[in-house]
Phi, psi and omega in degrees: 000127173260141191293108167303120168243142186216142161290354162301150170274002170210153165298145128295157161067000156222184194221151155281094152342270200208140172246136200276287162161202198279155152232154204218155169197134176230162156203171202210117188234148175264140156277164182270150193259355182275351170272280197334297162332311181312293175307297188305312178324285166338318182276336138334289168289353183073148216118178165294141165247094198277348181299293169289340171317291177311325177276353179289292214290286173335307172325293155329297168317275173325330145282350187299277160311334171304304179298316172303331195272336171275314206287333190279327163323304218288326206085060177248139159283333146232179129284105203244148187037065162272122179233172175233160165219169186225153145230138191286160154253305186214181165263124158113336172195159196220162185241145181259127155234121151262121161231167210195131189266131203276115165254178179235145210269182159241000000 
């Protein structure tokens, strides 16, 4: 079952019942070091550094489904205000957070 998710605080055309609380999926990816090569070059020459884009975009995904799958544990019918945030952990990897507030519509 897919979730409506929306960045907005309300669904148009429904009303929020009850808010669950929050829900989340985060994952924390390493860069690799043979991308990094890679990267540098790239970043030498100028452009998109597609090594990292792609490992970003996986990141995402993976925090996305993490949350949808804690908001459907909660028993939610949506989602409200989603946001992703990024953070360095260390050098060298950063954590990807999708959160959201999980409600039940009426």
């Amino acid at each position: 079952m897919t979730l409506p998710v929306t960045m907005a605080h309300d669904i148009p055309g429904r009303e929020v019942g009850e808010i669950l609380g929050i829900c989340r999926g985060s994952v924390v990816k390493a860069r690799f070091f043979v991308r990094d090569i890679f990267a540098s070059i790239r970043n030498l020459l100028g452009g998109e550094v597609n090594e990292y884009s792609e490992l970003l975009e996986e990141s995402r995904d993976e925090a996305y489904a993490r949350m949808l799958k804690n908001a459907q544990e909660m028993g939610a019918d949506a989602i409200i205000s989603f946001r992703f945030s990024t953070s360095a952990i260390m050098e060298g990897s950063s954590e990807i957070l999708a959160y959201g507030t999980a409600v039940k519509l009426k």
